[in-house]
TORKOL-4160 file (C-alpha; in steps of 0.2 Angstrom, whole numbers, padded with zeros to 4 digits, m for minus):
321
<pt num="1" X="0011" Y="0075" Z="0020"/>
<pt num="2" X="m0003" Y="0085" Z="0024"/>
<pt num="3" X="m0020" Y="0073" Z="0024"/>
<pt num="4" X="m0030" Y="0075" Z="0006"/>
<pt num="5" X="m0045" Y="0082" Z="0004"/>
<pt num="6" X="m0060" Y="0067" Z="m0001"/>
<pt num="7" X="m0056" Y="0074" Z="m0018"/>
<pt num="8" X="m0038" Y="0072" Z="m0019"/>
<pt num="9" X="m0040" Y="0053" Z="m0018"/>
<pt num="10" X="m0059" Y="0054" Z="m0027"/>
<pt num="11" X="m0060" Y="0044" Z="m0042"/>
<pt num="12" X="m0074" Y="0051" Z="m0053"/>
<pt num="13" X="m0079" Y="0032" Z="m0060"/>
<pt num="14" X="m0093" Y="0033" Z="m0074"/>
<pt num="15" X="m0094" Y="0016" Z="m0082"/>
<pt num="16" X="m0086" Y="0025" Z="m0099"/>
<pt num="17" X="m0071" Y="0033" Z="m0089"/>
<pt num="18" X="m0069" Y="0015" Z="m0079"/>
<pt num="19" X="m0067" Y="0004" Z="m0095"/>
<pt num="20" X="m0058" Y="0018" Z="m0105"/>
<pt num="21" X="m0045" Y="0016" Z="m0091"/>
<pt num="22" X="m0047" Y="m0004" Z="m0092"/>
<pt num="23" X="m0043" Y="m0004" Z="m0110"/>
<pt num="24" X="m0029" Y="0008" Z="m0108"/>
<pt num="25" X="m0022" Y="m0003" Z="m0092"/>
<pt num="26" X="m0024" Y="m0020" Z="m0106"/>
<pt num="27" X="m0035" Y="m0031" Z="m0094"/>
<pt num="28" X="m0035" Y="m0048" Z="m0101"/>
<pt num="29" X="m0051" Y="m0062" Z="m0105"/>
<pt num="30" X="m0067" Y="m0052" Z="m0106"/>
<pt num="31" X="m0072" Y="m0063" Z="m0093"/>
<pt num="32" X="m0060" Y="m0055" Z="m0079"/>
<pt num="33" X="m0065" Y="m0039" Z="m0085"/>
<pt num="34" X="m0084" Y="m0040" Z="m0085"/>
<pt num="35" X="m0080" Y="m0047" Z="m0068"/>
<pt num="36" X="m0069" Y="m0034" Z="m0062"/>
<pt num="37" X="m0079" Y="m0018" Z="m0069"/>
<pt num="38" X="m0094" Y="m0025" Z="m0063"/>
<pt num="39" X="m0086" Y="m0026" Z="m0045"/>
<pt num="40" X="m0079" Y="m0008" Z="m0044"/>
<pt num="41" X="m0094" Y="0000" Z="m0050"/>
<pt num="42" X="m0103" Y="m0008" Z="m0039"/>
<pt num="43" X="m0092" Y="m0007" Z="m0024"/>
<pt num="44" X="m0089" Y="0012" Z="m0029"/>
<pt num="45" X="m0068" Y="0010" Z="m0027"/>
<pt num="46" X="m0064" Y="0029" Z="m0031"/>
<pt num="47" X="m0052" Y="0035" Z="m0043"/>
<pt num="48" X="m0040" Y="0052" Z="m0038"/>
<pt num="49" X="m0041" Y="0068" Z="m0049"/>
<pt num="50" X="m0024" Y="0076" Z="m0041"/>
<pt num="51" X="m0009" Y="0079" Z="m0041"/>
<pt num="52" X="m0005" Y="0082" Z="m0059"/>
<pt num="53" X="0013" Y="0071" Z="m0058"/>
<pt num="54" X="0020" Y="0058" Z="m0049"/>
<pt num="55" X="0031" Y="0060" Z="m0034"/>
<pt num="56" X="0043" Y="0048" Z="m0027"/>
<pt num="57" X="0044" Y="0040" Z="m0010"/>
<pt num="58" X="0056" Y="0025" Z="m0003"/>
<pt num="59" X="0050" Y="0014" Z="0009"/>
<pt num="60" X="0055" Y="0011" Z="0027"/>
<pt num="61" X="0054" Y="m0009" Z="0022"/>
<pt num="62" X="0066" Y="m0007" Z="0011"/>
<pt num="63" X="0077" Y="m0006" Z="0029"/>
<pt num="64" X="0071" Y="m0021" Z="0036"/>
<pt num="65" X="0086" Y="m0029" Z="0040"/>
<pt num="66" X="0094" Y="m0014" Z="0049"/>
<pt num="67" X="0077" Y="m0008" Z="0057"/>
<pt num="68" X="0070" Y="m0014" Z="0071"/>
<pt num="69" X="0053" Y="m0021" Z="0071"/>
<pt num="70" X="0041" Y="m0018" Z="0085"/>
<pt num="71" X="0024" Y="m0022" Z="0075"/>
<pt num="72" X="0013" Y="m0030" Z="0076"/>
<pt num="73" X="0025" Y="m0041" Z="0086"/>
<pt num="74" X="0043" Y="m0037" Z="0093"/>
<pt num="75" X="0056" Y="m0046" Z="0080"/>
<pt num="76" X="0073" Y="m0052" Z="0090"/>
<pt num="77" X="0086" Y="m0049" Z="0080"/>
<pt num="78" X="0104" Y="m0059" Z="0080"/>
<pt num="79" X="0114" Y="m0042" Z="0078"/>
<pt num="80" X="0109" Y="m0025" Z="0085"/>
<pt num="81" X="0098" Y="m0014" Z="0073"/>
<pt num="82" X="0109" Y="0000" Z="0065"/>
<pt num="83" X="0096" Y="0010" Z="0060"/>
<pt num="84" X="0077" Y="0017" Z="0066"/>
<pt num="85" X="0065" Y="0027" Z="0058"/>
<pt num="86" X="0073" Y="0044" Z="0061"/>
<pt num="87" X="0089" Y="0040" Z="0053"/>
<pt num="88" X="0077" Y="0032" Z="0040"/>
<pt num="89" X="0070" Y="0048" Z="0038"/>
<pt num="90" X="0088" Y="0057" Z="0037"/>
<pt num="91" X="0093" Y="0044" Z="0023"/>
<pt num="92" X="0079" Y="0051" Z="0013"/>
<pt num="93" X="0082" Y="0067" Z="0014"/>
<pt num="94" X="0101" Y="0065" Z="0008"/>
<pt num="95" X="0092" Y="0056" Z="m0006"/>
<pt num="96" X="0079" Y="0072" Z="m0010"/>
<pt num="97" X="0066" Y="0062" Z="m0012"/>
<pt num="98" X="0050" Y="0069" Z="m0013"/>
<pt num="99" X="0044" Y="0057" Z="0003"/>
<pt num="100" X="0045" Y="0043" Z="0015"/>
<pt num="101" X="0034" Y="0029" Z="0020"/>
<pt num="102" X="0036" Y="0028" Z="0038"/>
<pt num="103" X="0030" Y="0010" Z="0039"/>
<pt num="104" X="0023" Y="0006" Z="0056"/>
<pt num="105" X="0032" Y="m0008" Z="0061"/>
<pt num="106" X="0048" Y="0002" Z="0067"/>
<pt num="107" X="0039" Y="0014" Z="0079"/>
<pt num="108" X="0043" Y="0010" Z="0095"/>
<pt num="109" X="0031" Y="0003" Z="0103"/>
<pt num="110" X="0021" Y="0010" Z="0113"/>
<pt num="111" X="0025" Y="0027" Z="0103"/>
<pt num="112" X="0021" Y="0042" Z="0108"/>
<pt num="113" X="0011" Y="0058" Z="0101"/>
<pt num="114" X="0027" Y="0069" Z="0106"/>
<pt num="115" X="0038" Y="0055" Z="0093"/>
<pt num="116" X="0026" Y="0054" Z="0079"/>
<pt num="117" X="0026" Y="0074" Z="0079"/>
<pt num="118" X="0043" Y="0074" Z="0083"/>
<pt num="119" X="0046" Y="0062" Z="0065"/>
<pt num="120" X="0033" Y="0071" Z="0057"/>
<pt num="121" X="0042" Y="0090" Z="0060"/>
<pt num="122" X="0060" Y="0081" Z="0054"/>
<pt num="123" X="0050" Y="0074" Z="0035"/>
<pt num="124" X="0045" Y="0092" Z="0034"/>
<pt num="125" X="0062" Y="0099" Z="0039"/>
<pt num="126" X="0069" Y="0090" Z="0025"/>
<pt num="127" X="0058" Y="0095" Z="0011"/>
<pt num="128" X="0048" Y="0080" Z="0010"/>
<pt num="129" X="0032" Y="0073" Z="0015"/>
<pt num="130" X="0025" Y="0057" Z="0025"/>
<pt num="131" X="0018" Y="0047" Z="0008"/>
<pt num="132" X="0009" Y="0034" Z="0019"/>
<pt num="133" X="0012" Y="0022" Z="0033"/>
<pt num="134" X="0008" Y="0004" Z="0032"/>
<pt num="135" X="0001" Y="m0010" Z="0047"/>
<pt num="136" X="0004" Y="m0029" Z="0047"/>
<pt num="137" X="m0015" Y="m0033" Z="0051"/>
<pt num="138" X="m0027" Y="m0050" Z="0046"/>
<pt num="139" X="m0045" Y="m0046" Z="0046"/>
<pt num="140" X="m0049" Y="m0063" Z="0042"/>
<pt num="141" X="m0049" Y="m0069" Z="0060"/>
<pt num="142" X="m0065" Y="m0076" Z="0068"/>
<pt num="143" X="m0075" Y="m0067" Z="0081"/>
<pt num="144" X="m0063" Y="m0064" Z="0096"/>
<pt num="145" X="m0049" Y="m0057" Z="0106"/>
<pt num="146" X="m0036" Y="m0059" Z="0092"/>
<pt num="147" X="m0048" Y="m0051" Z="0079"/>
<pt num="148" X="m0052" Y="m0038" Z="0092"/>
<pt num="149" X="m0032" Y="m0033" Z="0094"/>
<pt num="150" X="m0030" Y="m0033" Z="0076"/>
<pt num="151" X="m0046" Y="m0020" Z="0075"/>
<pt num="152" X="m0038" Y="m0009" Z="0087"/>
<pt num="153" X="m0022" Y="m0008" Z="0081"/>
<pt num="154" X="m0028" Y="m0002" Z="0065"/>
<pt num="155" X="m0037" Y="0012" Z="0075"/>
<pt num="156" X="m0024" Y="0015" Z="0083"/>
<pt num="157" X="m0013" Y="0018" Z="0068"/>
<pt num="158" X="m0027" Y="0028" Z="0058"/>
<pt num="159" X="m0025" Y="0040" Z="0075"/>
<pt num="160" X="m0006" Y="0039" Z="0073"/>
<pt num="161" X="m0005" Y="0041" Z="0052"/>
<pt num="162" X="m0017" Y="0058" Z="0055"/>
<pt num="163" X="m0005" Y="0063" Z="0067"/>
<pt num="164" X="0008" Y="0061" Z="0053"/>
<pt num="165" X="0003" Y="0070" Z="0040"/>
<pt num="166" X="0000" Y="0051" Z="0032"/>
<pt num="167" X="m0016" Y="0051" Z="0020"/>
<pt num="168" X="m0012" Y="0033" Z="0019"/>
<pt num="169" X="m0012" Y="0017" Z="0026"/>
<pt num="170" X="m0007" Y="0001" Z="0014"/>
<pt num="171" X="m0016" Y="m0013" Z="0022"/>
<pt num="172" X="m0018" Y="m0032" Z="0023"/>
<pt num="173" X="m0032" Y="m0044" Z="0020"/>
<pt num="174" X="m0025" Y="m0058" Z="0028"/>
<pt num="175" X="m0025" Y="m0078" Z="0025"/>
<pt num="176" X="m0040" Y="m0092" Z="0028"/>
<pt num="177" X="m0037" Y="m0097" Z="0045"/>
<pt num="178" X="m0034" Y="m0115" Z="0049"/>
<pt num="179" X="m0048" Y="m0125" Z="0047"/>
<pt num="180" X="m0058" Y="m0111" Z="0038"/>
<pt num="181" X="m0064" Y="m0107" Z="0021"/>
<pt num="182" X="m0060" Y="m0095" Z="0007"/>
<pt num="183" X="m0076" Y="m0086" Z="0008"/>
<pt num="184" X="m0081" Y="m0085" Z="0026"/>
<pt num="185" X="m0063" Y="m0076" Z="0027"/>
<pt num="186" X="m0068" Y="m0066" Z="0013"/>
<pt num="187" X="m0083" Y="m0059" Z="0026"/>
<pt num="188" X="m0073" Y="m0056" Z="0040"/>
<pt num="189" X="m0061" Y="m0046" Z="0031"/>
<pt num="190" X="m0075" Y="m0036" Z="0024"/>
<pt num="191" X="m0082" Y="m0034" Z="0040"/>
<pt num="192" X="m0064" Y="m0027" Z="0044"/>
<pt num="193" X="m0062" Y="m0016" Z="0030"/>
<pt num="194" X="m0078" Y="m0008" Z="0034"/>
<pt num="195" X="m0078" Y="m0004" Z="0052"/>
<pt num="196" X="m0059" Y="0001" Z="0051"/>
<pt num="197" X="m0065" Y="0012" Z="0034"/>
<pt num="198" X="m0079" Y="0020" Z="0044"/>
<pt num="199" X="m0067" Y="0027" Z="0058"/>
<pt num="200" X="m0054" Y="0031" Z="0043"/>
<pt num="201" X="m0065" Y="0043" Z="0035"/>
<pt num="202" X="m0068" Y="0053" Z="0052"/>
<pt num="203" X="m0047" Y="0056" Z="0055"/>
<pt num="204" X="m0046" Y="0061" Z="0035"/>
<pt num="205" X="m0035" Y="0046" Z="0032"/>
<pt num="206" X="m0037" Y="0032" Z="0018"/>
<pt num="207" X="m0036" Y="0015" Z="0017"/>
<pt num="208" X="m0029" Y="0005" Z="0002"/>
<pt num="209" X="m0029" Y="m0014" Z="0003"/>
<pt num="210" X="m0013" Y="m0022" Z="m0004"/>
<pt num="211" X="m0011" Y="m0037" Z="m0015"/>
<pt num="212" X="m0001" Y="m0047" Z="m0002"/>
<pt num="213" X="m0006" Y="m0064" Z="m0005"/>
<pt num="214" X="m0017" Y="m0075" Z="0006"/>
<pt num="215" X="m0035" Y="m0071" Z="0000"/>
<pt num="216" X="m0028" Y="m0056" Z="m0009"/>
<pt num="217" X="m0013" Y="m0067" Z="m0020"/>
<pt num="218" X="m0024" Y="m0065" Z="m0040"/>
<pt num="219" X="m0036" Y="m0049" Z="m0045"/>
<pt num="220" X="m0052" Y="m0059" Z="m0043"/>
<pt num="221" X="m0048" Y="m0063" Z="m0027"/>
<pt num="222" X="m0048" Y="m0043" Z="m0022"/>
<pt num="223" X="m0062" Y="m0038" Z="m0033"/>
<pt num="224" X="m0073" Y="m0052" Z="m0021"/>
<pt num="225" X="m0065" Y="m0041" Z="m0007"/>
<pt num="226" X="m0070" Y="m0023" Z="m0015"/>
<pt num="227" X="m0085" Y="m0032" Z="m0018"/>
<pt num="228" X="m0092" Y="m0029" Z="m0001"/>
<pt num="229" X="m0084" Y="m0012" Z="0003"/>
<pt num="230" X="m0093" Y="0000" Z="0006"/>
<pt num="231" X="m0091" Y="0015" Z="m0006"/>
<pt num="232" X="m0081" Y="0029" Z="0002"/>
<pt num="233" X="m0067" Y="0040" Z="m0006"/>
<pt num="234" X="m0058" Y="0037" Z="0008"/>
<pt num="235" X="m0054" Y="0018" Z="0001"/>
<pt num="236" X="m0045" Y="0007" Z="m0015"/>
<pt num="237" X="m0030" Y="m0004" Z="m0020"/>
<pt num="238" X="m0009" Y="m0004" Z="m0013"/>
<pt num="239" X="m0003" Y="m0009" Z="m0032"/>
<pt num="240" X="0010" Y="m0018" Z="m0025"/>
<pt num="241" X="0021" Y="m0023" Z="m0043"/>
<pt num="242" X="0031" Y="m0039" Z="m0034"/>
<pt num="243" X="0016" Y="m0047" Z="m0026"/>
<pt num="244" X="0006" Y="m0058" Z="m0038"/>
<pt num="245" X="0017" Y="m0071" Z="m0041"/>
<pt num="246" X="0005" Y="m0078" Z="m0055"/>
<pt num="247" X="0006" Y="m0083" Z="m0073"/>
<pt num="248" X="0005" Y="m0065" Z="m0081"/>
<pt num="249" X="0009" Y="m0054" Z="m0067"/>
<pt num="250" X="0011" Y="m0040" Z="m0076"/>
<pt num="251" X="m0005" Y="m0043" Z="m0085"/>
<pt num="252" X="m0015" Y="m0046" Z="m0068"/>
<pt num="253" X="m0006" Y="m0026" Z="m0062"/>
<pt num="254" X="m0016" Y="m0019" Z="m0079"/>
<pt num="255" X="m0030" Y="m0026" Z="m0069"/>
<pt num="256" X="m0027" Y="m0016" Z="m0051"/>
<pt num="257" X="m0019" Y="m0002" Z="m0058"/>
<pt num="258" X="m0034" Y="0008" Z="m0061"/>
<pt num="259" X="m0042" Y="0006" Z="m0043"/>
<pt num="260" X="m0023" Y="0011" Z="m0036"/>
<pt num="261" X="m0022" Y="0026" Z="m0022"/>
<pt num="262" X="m0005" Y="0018" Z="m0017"/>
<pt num="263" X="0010" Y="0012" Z="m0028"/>
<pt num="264" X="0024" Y="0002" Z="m0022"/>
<pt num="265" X="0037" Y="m0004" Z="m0034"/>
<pt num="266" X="0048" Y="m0019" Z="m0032"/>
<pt num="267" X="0062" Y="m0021" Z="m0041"/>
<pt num="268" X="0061" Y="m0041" Z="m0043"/>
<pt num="269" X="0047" Y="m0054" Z="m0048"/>
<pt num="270" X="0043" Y="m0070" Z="m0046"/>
<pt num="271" X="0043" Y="m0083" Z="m0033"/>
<pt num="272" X="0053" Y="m0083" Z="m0019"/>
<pt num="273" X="0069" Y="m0092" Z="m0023"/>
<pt num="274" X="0066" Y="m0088" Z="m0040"/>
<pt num="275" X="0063" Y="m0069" Z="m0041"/>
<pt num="276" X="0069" Y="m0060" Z="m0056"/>
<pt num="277" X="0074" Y="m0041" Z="m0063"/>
<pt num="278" X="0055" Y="m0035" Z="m0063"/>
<pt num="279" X="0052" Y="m0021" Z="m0078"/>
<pt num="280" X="0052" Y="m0006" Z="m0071"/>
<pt num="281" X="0046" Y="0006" Z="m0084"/>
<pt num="282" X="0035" Y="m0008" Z="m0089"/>
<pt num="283" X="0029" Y="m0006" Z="m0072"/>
<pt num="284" X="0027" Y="0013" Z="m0070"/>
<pt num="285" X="0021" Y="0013" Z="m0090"/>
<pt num="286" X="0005" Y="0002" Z="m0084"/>
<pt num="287" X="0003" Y="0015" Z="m0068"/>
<pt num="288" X="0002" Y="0029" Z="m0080"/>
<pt num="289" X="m0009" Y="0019" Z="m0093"/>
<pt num="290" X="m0018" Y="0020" Z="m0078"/>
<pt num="291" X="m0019" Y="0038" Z="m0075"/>
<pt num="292" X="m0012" Y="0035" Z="m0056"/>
<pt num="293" X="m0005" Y="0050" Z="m0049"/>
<pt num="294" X="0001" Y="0049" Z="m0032"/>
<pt num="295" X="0017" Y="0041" Z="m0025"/>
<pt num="296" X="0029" Y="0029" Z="m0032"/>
<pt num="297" X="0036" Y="0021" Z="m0018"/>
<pt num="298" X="0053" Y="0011" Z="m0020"/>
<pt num="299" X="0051" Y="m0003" Z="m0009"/>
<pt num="300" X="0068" Y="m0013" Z="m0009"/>
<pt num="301" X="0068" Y="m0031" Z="m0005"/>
<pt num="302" X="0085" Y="m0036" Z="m0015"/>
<pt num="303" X="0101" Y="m0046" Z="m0010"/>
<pt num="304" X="0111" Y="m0032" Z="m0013"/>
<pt num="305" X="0113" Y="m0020" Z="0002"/>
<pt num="306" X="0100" Y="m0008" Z="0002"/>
<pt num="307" X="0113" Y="0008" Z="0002"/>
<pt num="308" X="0121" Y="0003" Z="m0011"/>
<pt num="309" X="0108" Y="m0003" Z="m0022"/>
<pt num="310" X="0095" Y="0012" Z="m0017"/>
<pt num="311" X="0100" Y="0025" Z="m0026"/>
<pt num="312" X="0104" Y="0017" Z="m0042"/>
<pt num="313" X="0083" Y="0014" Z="m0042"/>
<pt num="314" X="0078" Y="0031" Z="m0036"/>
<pt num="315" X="0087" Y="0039" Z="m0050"/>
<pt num="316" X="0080" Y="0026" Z="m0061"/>
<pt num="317" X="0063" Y="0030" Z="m0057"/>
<pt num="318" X="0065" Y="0049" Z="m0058"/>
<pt num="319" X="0067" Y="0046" Z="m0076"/>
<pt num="320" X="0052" Y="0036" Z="m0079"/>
<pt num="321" X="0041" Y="0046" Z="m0069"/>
């Protein structure tokens, strides 16, 4: 996909045009929501004004147990792969979606400019476009080597998504580190945010920080992270629908959905071990409540094998959107 201009992903967001879209999105005690609006406004999380409809994308996740993973860290597998990103790639096409997420992780690493072009020419061969990429990164590391690697590694892939055509890169907060706190991790994945945002902005690629647990797991927890962002159309939220595994998590998705640049829908809920069907037009209701506009990426974490079980979803989803 060709990298957006700063006002395909530029949230116009007045005060009015902010709360008319909290109301419509059904966010829950006035105490959240003064807490929330306050902390966008502030943090200057920017809301897109194009495209005019929803496209939809599948994820390379979704292949995780036939990929193989070489990020951030080589996965040794029982059973050979049967799959990588090309055939990925090819599976999409057969699907005419209208994109792929080419998740990092199954890149061979290193990877080369030549492969990334090489992937980016078959998307476009095929009548899609690259809808985003994603990293497996914790900014909440202390000062050091380890922090230092994961700061490069995001540079590196904002070099590699440019190269792709991605204008997106869903990325993590990460967890408190042993024998931290909440909010010394908080800073540090701030700081992270920022300095990775600032290079971000010169490749034309943007950022969107994914509920994903850790320090990241309710909607307060990310509003203290957007908090301390520096404002940039270039930045905002991976509404990721499977991830807050909270009282009301559909509720607490009426909270992000209005700061989404990125949308990845699951098609369970819950607790691991005790995930259930998640409501998918609930799901894409609350993202048009919302007036998102971008992808809708399938992301398909299920028992039920992933060709099999795919395009059942996909046509799903081409109905609701």
């Amino acid at each position: 996909m060709a990298v957006p201009s700063e006002t395909q992903f530029n949230q116009e967001t007045s005060r009015r045009e902010f709360l008319k879209s909290a109301s419509l999105a059904g966010f829950g005690a006035l105490a959240a929501s003064s807490l929330i609006t306050d902390t966008v406004l502030s943090a200057g999380v920017q809301k897109k004004t194009a495209p005019e409809h929803l496209k939809l994308s599948l994820a390379a996740y979704s292949f995780n147990r036939d990929l193989q993973k070489y990020w951030p860290t080589p996965r040794k597998r029982k059973t050979p792969a049967t799959m990588d990103i090309m055939d990925f790639v090819r599976y999409c096409g057969e699907l005419k979606l209208d994109g792929c997420e080419l998740t990092s992780y199954y890149f061979p690493n290193p990877v080369s400019e030549d492969y990334l072009k090489e992937t980016k020419d078959l998307v476009g061969s095929l009548g899609m476009e690259v809808s985003g990429t994603a990293i497996g990164n914790d900014f909440c590391l202390p000062v050091g080597k380890a922090r230092d690697e994961q700061l490069e590694m995001t540079r590196n892939w904002i070099d590699y998504a440019a190269i792709l055509g991605a204008p997106v890169i869903r990325i993590f907060a990460g967890r408190v580190p042993k024998g931290g706190n909440e909010a010394e991790a908080i800073k540090m994945c701030q700081k992270g945010i920022n300095e990775s945002l600032k290079y971000a902005e010169q490749k034309g690629v943007s950022l969107a920080l994914e509920n994903h647990g850790g320090i990241t797991s309710t909607p307060e927890q990310m509003m203290r992270i957007i908090d301390g962002i520096n404002k940039s159309p270039n930045f905002g939220v991976n509404f990721d629908s499977g991830n807050f595994r909270t009282e009301h998590p559909y509720a607490d998705l009426e909270k992000i959905a209005p700061l989404a640049i990125n949308a990845q829908i699951k098609v369970e809920m819950g607790a691991r071990g005790e995930e259930k069907p998640a409501d998918i037009p609930r799901i894409v209701k609350i993202l048009k409540d919302a007036n998102y506009k971008n992808f809708i990426v399938l992301e398909y974490e299920a028992d039920e094998p992933p060709k099999e079980a795919i395009p059942g979803y996909i046509k799903q989803l081409r109905k609701l959107i």
